[in-house]
PDB file of N, CA, C, O and CB in Angstrom:
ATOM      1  N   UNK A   1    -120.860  78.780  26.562  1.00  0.00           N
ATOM      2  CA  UNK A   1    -120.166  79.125  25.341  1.00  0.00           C
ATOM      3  C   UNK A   1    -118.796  78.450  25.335  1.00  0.00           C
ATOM      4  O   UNK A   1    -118.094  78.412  26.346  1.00  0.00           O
ATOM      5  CB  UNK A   1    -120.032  80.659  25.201  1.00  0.00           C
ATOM      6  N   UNK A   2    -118.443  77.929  24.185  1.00  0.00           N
ATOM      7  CA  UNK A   2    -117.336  77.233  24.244  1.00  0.00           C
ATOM      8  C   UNK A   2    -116.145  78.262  24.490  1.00  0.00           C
ATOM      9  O   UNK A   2    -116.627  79.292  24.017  1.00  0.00           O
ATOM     10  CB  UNK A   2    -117.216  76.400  22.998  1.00  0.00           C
ATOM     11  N   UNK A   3    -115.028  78.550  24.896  1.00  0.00           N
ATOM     12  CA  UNK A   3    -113.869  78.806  24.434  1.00  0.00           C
ATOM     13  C   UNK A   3    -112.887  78.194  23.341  1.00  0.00           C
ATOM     14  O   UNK A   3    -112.790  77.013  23.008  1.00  0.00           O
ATOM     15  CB  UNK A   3    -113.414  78.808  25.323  1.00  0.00           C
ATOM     16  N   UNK A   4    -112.197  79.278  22.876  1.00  0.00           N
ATOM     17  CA  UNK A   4    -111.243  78.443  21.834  1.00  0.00           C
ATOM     18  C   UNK A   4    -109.506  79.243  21.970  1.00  0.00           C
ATOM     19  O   UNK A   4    -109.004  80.105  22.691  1.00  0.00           O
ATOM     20  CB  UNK A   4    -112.059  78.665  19.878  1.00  0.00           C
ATOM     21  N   UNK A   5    -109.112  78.508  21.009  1.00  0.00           N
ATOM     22  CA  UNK A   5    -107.510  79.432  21.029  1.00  0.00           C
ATOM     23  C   UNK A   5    -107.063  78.850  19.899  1.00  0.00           C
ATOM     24  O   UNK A   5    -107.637  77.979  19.245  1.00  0.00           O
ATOM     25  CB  UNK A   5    -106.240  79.211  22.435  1.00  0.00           C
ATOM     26  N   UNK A   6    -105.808  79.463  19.647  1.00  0.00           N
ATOM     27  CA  UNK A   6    -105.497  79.957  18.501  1.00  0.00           C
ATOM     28  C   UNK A   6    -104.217  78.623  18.522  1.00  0.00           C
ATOM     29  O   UNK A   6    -103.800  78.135  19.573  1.00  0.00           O
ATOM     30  CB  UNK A   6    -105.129  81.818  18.450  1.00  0.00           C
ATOM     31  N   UNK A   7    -103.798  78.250  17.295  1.00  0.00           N
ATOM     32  CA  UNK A   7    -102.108  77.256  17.126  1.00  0.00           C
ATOM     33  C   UNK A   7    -101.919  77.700  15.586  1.00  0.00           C
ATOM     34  O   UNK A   7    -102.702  78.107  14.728  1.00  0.00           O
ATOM     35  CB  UNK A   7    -102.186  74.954  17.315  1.00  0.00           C
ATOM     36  N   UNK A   8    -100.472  77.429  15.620  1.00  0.00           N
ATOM     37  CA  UNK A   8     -99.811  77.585  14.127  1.00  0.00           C
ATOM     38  C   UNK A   8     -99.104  76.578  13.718  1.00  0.00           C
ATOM     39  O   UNK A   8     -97.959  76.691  14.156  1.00  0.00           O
ATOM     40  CB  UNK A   8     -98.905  78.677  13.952  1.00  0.00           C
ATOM     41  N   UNK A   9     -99.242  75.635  13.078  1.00  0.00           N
ATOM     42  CA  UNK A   9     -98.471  74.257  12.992  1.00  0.00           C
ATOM     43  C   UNK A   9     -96.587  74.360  13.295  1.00  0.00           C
ATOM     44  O   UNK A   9     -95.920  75.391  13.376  1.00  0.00           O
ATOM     45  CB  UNK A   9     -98.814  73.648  11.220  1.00  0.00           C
ATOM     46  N   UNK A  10     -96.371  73.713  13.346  1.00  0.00           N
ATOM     47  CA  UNK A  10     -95.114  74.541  13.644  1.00  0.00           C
ATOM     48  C   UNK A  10     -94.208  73.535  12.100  1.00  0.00           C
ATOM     49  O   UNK A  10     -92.978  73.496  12.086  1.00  0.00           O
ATOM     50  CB  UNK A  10     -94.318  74.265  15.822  1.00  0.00           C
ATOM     51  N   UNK A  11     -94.947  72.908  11.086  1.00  0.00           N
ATOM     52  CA  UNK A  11     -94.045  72.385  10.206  1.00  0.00           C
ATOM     53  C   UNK A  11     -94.626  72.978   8.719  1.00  0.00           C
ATOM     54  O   UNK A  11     -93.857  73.463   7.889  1.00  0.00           O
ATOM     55  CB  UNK A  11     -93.977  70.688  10.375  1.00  0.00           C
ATOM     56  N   UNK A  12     -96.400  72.848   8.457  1.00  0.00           N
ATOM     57  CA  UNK A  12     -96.493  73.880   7.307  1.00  0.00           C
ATOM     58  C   UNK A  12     -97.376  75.440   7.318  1.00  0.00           C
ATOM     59  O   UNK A  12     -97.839  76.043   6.350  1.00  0.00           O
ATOM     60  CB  UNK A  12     -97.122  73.030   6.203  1.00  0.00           C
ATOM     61  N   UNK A  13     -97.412  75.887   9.046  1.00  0.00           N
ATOM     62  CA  UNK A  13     -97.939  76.993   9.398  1.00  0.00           C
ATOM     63  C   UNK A  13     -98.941  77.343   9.403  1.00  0.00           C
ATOM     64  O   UNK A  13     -99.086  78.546   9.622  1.00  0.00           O
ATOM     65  CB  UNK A  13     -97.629  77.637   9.058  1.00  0.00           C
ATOM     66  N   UNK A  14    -100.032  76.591   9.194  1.00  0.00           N
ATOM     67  CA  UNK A  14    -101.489  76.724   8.942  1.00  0.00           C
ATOM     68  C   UNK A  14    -101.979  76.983   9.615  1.00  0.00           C
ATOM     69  O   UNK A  14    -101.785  76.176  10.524  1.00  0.00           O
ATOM     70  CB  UNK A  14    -102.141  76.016   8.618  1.00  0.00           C
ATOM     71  N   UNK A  15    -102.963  78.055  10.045  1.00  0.00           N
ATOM     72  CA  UNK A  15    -103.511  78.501  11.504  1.00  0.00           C
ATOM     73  C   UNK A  15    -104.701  78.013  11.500  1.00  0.00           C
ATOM     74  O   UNK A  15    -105.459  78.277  10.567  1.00  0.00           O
ATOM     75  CB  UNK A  15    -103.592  80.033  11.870  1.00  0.00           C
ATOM     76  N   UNK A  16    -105.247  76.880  12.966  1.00  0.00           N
ATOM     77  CA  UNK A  16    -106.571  77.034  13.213  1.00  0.00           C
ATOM     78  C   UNK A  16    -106.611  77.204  14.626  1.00  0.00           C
ATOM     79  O   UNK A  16    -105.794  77.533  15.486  1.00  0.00           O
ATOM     80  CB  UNK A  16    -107.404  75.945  12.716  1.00  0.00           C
ATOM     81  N   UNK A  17    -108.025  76.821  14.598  1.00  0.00           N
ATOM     82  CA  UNK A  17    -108.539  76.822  16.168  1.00  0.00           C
ATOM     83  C   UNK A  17    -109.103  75.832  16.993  1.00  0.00           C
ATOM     84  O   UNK A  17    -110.087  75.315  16.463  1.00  0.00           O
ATOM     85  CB  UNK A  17    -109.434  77.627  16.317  1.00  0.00           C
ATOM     86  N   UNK A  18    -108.869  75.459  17.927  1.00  0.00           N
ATOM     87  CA  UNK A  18    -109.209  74.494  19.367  1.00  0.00           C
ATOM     88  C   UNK A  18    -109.922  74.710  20.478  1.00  0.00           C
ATOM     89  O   UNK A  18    -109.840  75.856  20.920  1.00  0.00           O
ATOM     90  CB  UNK A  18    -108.212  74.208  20.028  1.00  0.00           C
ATOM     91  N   UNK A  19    -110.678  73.863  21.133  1.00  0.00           N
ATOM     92  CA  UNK A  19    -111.430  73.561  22.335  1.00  0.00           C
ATOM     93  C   UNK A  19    -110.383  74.146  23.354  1.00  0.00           C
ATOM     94  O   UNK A  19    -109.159  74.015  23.366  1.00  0.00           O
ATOM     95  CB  UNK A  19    -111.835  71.892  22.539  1.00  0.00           C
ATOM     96  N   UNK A  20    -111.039  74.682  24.022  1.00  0.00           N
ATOM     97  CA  UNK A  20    -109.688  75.130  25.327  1.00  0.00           C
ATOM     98  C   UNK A  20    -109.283  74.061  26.012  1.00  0.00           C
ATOM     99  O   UNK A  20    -108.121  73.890  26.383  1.00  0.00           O
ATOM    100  CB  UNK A  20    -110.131  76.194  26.645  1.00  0.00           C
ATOM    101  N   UNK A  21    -110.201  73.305  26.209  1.00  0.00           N
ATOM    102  CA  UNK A  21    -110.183  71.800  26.593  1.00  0.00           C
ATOM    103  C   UNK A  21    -109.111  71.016  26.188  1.00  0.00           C
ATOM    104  O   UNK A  21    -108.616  70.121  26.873  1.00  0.00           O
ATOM    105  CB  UNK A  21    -111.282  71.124  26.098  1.00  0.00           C
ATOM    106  N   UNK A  22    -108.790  71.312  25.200  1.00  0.00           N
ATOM    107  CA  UNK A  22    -107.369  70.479  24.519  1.00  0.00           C
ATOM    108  C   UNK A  22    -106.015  70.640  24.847  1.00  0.00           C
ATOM    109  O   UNK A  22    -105.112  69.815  24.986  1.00  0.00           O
ATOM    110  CB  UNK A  22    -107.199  70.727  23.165  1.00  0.00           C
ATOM    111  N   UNK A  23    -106.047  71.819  24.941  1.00  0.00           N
ATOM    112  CA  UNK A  23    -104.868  72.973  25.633  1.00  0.00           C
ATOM    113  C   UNK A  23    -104.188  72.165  27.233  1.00  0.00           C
ATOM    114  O   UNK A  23    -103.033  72.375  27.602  1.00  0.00           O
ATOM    115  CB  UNK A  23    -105.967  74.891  26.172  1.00  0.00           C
ATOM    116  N   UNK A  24    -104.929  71.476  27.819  1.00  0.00           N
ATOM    117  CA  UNK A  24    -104.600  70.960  29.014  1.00  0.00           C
ATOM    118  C   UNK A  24    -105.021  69.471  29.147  1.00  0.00           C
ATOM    119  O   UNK A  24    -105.008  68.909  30.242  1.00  0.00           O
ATOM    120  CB  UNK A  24    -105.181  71.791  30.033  1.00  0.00           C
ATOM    121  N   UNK A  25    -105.326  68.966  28.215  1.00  0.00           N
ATOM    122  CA  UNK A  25    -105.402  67.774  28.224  1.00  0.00           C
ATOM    123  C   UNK A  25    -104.432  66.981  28.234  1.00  0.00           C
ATOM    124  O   UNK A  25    -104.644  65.816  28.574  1.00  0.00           O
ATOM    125  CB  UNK A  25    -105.968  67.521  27.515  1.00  0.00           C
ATOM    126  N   UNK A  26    -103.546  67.263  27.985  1.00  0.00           N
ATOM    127  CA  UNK A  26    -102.182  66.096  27.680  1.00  0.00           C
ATOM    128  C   UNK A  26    -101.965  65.132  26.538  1.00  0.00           C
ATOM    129  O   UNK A  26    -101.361  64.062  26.451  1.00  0.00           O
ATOM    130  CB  UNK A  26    -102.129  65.085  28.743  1.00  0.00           C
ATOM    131  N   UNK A  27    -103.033  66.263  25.235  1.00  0.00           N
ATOM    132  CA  UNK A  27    -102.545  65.467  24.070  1.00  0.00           C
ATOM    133  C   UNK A  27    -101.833  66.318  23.208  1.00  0.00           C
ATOM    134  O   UNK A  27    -101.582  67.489  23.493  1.00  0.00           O
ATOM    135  CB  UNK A  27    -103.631  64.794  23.302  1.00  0.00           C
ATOM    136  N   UNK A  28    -101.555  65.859  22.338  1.00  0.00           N
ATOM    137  CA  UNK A  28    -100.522  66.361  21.015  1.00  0.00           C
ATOM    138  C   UNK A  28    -101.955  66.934  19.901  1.00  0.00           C
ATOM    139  O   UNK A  28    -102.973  66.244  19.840  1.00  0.00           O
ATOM    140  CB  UNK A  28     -99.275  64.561  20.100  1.00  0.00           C
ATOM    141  N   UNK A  29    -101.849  67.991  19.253  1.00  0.00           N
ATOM    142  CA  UNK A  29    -102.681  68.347  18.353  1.00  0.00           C
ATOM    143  C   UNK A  29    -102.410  67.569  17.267  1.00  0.00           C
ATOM    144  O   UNK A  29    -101.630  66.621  17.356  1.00  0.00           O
ATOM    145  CB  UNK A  29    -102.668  69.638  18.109  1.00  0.00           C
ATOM    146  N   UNK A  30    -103.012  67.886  16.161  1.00  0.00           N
ATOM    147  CA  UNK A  30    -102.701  66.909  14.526  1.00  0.00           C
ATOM    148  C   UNK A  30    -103.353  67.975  13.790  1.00  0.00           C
ATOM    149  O   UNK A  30    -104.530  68.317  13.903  1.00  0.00           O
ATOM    150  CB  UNK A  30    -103.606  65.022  14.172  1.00  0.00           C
ATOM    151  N   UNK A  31    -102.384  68.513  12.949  1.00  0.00           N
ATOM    152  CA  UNK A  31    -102.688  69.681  11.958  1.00  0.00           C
ATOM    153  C   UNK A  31    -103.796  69.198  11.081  1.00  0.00           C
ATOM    154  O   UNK A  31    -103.765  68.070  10.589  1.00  0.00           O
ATOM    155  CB  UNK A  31    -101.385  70.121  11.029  1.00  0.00           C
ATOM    156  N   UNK A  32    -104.848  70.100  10.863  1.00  0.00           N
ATOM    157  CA  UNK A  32    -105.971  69.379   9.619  1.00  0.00           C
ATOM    158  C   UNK A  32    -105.432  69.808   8.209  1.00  0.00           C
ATOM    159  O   UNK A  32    -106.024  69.468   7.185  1.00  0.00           O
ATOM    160  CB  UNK A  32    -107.802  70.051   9.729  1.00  0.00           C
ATOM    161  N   UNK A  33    -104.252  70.590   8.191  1.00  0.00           N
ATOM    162  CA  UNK A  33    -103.830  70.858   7.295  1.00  0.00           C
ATOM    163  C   UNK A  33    -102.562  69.764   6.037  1.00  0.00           C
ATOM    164  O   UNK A  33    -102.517  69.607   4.817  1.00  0.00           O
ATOM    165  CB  UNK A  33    -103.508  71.954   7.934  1.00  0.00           C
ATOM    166  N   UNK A  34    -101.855  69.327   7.044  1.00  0.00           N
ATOM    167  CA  UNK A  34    -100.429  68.551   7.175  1.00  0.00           C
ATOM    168  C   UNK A  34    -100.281  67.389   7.845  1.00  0.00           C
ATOM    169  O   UNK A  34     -99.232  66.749   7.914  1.00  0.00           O
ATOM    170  CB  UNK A  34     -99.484  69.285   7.785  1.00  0.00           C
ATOM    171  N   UNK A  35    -101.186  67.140   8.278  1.00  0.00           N
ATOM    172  CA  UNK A  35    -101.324  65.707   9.669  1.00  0.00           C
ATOM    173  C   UNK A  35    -100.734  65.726  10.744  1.00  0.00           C
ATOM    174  O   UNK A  35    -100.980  64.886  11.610  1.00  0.00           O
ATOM    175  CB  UNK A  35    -100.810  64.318   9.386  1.00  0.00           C
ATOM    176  N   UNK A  36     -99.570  66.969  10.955  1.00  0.00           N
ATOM    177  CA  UNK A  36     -98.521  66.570  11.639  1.00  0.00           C
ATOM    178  C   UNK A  36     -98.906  66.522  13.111  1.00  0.00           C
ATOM    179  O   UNK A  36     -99.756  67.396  13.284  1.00  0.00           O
ATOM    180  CB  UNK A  36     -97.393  67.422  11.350  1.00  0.00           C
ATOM    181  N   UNK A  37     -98.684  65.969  14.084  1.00  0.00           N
ATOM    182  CA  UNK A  37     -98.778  65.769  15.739  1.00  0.00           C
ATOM    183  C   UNK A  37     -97.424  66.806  16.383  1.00  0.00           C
ATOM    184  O   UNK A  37     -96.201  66.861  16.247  1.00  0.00           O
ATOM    185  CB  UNK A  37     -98.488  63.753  16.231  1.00  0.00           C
ATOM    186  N   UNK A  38     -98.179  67.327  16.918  1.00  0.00           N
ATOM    187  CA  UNK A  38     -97.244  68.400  17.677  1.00  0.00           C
ATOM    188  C   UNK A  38     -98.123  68.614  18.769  1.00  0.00           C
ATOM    189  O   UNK A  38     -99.352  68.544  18.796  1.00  0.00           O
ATOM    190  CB  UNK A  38     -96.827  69.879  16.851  1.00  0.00           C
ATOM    191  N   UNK A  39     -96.967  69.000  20.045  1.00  0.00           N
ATOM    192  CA  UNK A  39     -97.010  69.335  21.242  1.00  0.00           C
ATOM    193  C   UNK A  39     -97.985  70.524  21.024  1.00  0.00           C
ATOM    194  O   UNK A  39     -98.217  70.873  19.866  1.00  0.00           O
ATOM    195  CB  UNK A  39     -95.637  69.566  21.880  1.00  0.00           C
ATOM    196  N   UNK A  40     -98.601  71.202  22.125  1.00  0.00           N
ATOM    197  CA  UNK A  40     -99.621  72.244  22.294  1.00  0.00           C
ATOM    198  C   UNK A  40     -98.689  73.210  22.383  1.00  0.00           C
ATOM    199  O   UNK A  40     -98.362  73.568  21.251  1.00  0.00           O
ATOM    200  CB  UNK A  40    -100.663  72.170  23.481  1.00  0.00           C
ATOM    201  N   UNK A  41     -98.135  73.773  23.209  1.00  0.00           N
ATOM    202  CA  UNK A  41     -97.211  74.345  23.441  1.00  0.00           C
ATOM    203  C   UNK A  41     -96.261  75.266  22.404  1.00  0.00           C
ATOM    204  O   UNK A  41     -95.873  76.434  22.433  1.00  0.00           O
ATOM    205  CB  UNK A  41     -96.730  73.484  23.955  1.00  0.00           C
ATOM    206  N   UNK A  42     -96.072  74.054  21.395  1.00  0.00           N
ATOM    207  CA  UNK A  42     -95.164  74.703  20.479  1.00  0.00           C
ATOM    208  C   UNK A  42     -96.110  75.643  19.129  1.00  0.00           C
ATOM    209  O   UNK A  42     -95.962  76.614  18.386  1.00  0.00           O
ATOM    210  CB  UNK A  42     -94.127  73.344  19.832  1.00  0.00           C
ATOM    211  N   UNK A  43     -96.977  74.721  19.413  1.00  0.00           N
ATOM    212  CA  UNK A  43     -98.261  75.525  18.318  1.00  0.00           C
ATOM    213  C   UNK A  43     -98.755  76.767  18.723  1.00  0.00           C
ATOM    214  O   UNK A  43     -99.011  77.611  17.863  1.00  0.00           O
ATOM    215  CB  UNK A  43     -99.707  74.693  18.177  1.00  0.00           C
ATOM    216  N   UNK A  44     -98.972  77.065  20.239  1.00  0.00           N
ATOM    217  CA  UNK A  44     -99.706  78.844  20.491  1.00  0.00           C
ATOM    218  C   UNK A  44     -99.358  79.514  20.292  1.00  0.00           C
ATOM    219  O   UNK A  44     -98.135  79.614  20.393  1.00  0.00           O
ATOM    220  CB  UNK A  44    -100.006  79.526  21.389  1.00  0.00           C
ATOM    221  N   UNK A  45    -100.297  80.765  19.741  1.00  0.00           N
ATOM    222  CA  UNK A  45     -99.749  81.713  19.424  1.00  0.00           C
ATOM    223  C   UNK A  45    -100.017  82.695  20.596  1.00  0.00           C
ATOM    224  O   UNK A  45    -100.999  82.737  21.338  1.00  0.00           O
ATOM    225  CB  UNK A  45    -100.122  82.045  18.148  1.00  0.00           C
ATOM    226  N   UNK A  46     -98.654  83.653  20.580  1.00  0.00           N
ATOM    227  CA  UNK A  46     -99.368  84.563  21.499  1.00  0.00           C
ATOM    228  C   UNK A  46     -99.918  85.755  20.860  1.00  0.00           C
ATOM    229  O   UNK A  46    -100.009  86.059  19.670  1.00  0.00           O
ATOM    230  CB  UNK A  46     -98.499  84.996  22.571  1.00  0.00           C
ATOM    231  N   UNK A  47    -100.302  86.427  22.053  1.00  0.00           N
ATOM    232  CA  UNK A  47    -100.989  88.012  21.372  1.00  0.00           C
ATOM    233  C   UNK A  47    -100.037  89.034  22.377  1.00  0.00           C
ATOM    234  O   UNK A  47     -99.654  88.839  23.531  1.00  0.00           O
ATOM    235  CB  UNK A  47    -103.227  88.335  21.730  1.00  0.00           C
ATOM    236  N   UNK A  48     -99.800  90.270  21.409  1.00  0.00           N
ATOM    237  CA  UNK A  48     -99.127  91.124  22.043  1.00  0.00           C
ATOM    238  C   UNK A  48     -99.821  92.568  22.178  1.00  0.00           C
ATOM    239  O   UNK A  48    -100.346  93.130  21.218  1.00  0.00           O
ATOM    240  CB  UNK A  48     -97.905  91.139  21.418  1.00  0.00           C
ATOM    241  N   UNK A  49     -99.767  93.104  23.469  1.00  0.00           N
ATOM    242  CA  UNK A  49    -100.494  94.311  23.401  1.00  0.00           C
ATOM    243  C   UNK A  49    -100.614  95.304  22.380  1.00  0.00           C
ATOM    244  O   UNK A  49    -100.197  94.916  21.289  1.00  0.00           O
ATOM    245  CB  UNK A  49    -100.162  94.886  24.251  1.00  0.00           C
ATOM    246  N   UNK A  50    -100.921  96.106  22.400  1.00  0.00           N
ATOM    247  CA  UNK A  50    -101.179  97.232  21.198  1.00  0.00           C
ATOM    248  C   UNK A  50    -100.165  98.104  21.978  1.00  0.00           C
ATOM    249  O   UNK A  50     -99.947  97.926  23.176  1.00  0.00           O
ATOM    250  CB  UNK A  50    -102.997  97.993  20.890  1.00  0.00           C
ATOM    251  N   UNK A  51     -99.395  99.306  21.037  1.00  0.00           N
ATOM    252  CA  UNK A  51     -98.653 100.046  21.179  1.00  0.00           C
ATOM    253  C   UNK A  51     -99.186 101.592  21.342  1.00  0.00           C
ATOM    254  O   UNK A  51     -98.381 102.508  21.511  1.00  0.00           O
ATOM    255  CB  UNK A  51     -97.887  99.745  20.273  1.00  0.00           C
TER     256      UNK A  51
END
């Protein structure tokens, strides 16, 4: 089963989803939304426990 994870563009915010595979690859994503190339890093989102 594949894994995936979550990014948020970080210029017009559009949320999709990725290969986990990508996450450690050492490339830059490209929004399908905006085109834009951004670092992995700056795109994840995190998740925060429940209260």
């Amino acid at each position: 089963m594949t894994e995936i994870f979550w990014v948020r563009c970080p210029k017009c915010k559009g949320r999709f989803y990725c290969d986990t595979e990508l996450r450690y690859a050492g490339v830059d994503l490209i929004c399908p939304f905006c085109q834009t190339s951004f670092d992995v890093e700056k795109g994840l989102e995190t998740r925060t426990a429940p209260h």
